[in-house]
BAROBA-940014 format. One line per 8 residues: for each residue x, y, z of N, C-alpha, C. Coordinates in Angstrom, 3 decimals. Layout:
<atoms>
X:Y:Z:X:Y:Z:X:Y:Z ~ ...
</atoms>
This chain:
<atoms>
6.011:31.217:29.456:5.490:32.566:29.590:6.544:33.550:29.158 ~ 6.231:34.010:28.188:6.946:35.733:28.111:6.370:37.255:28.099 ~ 6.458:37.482:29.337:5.923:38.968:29.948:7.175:39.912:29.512 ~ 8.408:39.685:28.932:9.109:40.564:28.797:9.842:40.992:30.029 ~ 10.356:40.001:30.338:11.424:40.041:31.703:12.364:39.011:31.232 ~ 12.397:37.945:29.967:13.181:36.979:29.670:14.173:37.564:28.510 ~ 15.262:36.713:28.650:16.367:36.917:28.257:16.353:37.583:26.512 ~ 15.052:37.773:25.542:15.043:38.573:25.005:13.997:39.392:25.131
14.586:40.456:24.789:12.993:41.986:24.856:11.991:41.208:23.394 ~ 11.097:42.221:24.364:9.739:42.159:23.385:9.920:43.186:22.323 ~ 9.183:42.958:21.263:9.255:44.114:20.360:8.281:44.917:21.077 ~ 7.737:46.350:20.293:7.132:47.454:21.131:5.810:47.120:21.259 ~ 5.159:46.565:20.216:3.644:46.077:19.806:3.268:45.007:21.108 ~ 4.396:43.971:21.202:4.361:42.759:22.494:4.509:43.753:23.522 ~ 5.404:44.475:23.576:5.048:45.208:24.864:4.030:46.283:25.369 ~ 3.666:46.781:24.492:2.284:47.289:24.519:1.455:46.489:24.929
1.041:45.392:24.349:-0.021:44.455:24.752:0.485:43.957:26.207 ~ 1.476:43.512:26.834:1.654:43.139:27.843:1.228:44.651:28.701 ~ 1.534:45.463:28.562:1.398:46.627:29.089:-0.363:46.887:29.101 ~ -0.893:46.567:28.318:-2.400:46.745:28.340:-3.021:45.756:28.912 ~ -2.511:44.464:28.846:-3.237:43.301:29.145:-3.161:43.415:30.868 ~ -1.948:43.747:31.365:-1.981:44.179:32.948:-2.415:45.152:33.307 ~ -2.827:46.549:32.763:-3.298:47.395:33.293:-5.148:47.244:32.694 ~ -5.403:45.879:32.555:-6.685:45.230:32.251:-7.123:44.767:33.529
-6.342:43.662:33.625:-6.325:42.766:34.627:-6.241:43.652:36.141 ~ -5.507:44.834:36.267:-5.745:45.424:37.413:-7.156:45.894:37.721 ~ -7.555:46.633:36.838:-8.970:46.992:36.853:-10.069:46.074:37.187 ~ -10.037:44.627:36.101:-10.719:43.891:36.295:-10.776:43.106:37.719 ~ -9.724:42.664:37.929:-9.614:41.876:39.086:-10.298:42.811:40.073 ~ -10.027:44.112:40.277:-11.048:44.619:41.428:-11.779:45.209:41.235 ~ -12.351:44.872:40.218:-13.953:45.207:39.811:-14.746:43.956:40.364 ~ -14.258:42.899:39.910:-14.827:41.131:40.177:-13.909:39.884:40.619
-12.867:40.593:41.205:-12.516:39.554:41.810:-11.684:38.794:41.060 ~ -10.497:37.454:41.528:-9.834:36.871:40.252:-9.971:36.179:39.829 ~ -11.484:35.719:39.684:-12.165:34.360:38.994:-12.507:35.632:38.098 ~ -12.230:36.879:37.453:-12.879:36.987:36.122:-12.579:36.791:34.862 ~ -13.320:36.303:34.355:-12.458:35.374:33.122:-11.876:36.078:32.330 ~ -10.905:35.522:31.613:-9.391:36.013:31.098:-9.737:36.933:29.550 ~ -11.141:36.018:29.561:-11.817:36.586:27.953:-11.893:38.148:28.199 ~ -12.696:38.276:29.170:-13.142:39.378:29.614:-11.777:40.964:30.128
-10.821:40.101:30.540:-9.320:41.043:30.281:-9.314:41.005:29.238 ~ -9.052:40.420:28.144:-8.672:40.905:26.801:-9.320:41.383:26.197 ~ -11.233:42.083:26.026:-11.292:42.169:25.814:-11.396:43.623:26.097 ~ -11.120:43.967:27.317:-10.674:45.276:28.141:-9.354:45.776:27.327 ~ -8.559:45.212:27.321:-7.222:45.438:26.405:-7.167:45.497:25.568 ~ -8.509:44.986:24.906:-8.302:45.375:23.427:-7.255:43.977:22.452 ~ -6.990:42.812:23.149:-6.490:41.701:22.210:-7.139:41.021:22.653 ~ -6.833:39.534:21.768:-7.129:38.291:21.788:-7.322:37.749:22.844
-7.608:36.818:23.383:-7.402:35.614:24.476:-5.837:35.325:24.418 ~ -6.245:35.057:22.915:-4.897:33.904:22.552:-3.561:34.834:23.401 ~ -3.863:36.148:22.657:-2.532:36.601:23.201:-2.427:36.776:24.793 ~ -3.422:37.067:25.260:-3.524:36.781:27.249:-2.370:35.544:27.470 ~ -3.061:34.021:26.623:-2.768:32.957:27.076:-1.167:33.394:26.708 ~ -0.904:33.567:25.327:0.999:33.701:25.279:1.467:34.392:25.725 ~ 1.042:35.453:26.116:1.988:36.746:26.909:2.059:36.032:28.509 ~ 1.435:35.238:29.148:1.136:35.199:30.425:0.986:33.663:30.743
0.295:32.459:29.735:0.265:31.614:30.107:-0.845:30.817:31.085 ~ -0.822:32.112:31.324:-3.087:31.391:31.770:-3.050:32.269:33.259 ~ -4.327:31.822:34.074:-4.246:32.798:34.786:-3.943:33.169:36.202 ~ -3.380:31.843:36.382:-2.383:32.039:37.731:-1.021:32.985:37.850 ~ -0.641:32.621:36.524:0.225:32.840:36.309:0.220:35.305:36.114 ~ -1.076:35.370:35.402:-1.179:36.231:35.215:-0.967:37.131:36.458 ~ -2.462:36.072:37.482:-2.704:36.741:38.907:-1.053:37.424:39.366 ~ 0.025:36.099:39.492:0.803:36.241:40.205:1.799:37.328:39.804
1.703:37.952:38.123:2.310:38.859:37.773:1.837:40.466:37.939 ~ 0.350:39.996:38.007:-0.226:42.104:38.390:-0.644:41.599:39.783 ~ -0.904:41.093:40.566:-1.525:41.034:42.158:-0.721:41.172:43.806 ~ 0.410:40.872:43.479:1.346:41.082:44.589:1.701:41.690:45.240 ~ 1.954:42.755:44.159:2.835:44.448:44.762:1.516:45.046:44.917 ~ 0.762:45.141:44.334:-1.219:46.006:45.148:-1.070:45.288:45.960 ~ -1.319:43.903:46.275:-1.642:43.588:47.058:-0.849:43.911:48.776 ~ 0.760:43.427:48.417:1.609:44.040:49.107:1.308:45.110:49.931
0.984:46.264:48.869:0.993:47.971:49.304:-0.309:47.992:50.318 ~ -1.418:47.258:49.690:-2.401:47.442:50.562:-2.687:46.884:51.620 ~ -1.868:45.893:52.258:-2.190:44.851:53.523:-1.069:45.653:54.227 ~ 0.503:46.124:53.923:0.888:47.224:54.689:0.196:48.061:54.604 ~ -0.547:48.770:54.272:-1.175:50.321:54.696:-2.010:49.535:56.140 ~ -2.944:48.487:56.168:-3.505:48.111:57.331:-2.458:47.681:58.145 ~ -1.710:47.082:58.184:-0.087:46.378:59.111:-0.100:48.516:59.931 ~ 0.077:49.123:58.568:0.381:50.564:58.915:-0.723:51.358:59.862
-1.832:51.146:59.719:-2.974:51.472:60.244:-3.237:50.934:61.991 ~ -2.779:49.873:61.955:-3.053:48.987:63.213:-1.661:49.700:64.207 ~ -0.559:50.044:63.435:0.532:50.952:63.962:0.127:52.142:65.116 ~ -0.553:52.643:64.376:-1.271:54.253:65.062:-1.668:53.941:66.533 ~ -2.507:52.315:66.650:-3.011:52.692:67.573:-2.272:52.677:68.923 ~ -2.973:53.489:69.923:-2.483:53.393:70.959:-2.449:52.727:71.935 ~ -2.876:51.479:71.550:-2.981:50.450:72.885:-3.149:48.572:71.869 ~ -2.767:47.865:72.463:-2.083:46.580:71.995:-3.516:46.071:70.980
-4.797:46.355:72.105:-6.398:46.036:71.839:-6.656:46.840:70.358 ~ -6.191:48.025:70.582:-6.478:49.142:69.316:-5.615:48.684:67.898 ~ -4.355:48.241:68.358:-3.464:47.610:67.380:-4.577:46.600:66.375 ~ -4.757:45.791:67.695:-5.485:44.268:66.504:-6.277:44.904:66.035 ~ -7.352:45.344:67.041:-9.055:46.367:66.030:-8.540:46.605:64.587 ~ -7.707:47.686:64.511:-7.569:48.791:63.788:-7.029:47.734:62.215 ~ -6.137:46.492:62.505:-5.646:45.899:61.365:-6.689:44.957:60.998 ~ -7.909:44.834:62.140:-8.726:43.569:61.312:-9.659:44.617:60.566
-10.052:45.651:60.979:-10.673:46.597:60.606:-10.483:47.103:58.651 ~ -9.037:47.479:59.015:-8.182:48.141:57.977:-8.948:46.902:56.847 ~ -8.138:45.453:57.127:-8.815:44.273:55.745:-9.740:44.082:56.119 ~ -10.731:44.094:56.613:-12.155:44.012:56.283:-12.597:45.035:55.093 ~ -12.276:46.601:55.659:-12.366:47.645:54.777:-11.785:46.924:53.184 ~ -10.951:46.700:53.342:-10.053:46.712:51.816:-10.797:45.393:50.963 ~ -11.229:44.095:52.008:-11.916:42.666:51.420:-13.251:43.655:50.704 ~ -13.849:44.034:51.335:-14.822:44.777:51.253:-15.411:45.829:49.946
-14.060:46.353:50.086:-14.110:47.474:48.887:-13.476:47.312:47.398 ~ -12.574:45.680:47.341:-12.176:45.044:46.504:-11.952:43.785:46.418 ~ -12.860:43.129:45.705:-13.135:41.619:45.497:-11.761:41.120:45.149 ~ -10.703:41.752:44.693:-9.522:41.164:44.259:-8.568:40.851:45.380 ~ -8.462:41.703:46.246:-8.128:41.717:47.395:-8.686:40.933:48.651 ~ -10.077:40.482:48.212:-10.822:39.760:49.389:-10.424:38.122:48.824 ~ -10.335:37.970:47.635:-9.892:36.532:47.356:-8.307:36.737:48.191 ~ -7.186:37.527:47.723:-6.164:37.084:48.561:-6.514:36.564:49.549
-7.019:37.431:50.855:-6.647:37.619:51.926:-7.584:36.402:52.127 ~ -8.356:35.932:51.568:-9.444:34.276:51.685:-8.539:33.011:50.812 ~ -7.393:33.202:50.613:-6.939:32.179:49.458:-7.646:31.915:48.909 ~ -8.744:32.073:48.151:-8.925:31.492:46.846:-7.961:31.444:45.736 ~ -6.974:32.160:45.568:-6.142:31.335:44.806:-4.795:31.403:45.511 ~ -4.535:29.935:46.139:-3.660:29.792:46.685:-2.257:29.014:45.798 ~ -2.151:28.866:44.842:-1.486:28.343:43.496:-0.476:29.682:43.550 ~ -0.637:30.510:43.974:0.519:32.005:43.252:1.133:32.115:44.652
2.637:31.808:44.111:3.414:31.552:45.222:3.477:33.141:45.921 ~ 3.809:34.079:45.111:3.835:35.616:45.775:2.982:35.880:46.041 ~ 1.803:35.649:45.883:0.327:36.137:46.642:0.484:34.958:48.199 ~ 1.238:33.709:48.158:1.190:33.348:49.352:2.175:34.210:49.986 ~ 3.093:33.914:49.551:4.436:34.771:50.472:3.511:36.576:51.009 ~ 3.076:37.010:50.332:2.473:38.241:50.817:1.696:38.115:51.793 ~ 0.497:37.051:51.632:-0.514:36.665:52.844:0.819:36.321:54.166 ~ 1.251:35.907:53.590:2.006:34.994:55.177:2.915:36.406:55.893
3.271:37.445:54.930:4.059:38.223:55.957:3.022:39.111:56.486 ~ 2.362:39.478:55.870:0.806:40.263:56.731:0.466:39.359:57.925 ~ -0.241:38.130:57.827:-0.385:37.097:58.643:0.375:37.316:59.871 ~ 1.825:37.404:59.655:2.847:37.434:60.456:2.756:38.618:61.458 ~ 2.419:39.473:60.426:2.275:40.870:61.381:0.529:40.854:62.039 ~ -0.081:40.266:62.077:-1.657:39.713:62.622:-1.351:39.093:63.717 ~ -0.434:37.982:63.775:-0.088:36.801:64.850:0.290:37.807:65.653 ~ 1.159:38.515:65.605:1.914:39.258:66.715:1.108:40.492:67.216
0.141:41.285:66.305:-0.407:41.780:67.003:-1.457:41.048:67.898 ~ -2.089:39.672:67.527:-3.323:38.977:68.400:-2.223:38.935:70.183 ~ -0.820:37.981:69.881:-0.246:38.096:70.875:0.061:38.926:71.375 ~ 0.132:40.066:71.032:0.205:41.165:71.934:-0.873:41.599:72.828 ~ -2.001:41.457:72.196:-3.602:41.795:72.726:-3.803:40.871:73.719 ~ -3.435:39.598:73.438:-3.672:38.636:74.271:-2.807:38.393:75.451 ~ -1.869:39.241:75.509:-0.554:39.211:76.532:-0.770:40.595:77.568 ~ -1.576:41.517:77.209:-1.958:42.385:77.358:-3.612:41.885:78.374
-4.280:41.353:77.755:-5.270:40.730:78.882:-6.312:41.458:77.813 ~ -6.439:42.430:76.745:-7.719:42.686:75.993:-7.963:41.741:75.343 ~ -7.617:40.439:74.718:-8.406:39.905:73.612:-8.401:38.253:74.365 ~ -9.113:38.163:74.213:-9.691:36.337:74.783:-8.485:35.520:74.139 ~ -8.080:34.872:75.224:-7.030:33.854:75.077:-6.738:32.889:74.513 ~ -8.099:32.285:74.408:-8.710:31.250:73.591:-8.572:31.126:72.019 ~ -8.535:32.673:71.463:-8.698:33.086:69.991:-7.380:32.671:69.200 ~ -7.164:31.782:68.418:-6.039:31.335:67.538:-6.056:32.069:66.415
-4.663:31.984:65.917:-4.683:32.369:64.766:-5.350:32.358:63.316 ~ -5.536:30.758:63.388:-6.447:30.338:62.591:-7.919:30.816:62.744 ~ -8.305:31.219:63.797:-9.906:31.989:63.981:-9.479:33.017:63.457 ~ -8.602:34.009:62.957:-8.556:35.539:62.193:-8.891:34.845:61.086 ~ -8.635:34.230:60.296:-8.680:33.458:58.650:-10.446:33.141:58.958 ~ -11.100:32.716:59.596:-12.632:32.439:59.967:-13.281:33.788:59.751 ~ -12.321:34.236:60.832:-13.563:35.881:60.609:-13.394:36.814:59.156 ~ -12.110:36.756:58.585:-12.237:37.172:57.048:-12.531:36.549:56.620
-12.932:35.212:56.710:-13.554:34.779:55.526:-15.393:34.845:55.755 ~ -15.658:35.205:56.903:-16.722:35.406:57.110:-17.102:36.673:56.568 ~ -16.459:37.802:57.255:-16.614:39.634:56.744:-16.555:39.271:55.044 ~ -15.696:38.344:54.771:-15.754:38.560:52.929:-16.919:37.775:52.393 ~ -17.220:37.257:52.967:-18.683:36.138:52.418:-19.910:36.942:52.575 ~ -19.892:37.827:54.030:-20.700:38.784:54.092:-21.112:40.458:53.239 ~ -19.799:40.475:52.880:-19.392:41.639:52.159:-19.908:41.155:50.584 ~ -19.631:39.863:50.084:-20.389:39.821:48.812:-21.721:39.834:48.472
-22.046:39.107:49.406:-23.429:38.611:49.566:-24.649:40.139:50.130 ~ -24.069:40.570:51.442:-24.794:41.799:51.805:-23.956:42.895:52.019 ~ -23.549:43.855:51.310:-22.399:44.909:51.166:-22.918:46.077:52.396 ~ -23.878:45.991:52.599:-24.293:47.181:53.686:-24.686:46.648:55.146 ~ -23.942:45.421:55.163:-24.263:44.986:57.049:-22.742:44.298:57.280 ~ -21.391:44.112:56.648:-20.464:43.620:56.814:-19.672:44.602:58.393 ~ -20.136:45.427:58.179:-19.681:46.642:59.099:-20.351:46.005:60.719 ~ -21.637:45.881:60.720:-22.227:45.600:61.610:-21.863:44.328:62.499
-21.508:43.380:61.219:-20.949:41.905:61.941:-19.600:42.106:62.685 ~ -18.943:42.502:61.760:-17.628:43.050:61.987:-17.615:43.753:63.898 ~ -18.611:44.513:63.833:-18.654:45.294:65.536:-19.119:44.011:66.146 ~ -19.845:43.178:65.812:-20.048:42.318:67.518:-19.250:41.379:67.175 ~ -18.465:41.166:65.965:-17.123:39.840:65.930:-15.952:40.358:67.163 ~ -15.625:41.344:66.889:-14.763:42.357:67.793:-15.387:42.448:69.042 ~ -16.428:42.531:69.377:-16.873:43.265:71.005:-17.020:41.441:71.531 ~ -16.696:40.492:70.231:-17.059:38.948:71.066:-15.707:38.807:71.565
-14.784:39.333:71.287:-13.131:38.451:70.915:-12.807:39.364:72.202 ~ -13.208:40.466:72.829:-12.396:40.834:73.958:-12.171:39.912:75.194 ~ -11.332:39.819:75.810:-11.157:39.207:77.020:-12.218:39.325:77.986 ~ -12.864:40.009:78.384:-13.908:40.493:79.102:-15.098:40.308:78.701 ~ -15.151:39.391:77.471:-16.333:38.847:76.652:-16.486:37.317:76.774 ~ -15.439:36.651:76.851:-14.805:35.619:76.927:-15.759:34.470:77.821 ~ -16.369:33.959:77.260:-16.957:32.825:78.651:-15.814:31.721:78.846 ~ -15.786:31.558:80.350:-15.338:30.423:80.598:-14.942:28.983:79.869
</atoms>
């Protein structure tokens, strides 16, 4: 792969195209998600395939070069969101809330946070430090006595992948599931 970060520069034309071919791929990917085919970036950019495939090398590789840092920025703004609130219960709400919103409103973003492509090492490393900041808010909720004790970590990965299955499929009731997933998970909901 040469994106023009290797030990020689691109001429201006290669860097143009790298420069177009990613500000393709941003668009595209959250228009449809990152199964959209690579044809379909280039032809947003205005080149070849061929050149997709040499500038980038196919499309993991691509993912892992435009998807990280969005992705990054936008799972902190929810990490950031779940911050505000004022109580441990409001914390979790507010961050499962925040990515539901974001799975929701961008298919590119709802594959992260669902691994579908789990092959791009920086799209994992990103899931896992968000994740990180999820675990600790559930334990907090749960140490706190609002959120059912029972609820593992691995059940947050269930319910996004549920809100995102729901969100493709029916875009105007993801909201709705979302309120009784939450009013199930409180402690005070909790059966025996």
């Amino acid at each position: 792969m040469n994106s023009g970060t290797g030990a020689s520069p691109l001429r201006r034309d290669a860097r143009r195209n790298v420069e177009r071919i990613t500000a393709a791929a941003v668009e595209a990917f959250a228009e449809r998600g990152l199964d959209c085919p690579l044809e379909e970036i280039a032809r947003r950019a205005g080149v070849s395939p061929g050149t997709v495939y040499n500038r980038f090398g196919g499309r993991e590789a691509l993912i892992d070069t435009v998807v990280p840092e969005l992705a990054a920025v936008k799972l902190e703004g929810a990490v950031e969101s779940a911050r505000r609130g004022h109580d441990s219960w409001e914390r979790f709400r507010r961050y499962v809330e925040a990515v539901s919103e974001l799975m929701a409103s961008d298919p590119a973003l709802s594959d992260v946070v669902t691994r579908r492509h789990d092959d791009s090492p920086r799209l994992r490393a990103v899931c896992a430090e968000s994740f990180g900041h999820a675990h600790a808010l559930l334990q907090d909720a749960q140490r706190a006595g609002s959120l059912r004790a029972d609820f593992r970590p691995e059940d947050l990965s269930l319910l996004f992948d549920s809100v995102a299955a729901l969100a493709r499929s029916s875009p105007s009731t993801w909201r709705r599931l979302l309120v009784f997933l939450l009013d199930g998970l409180r402690a005070r909901a909790a059966d025996p």
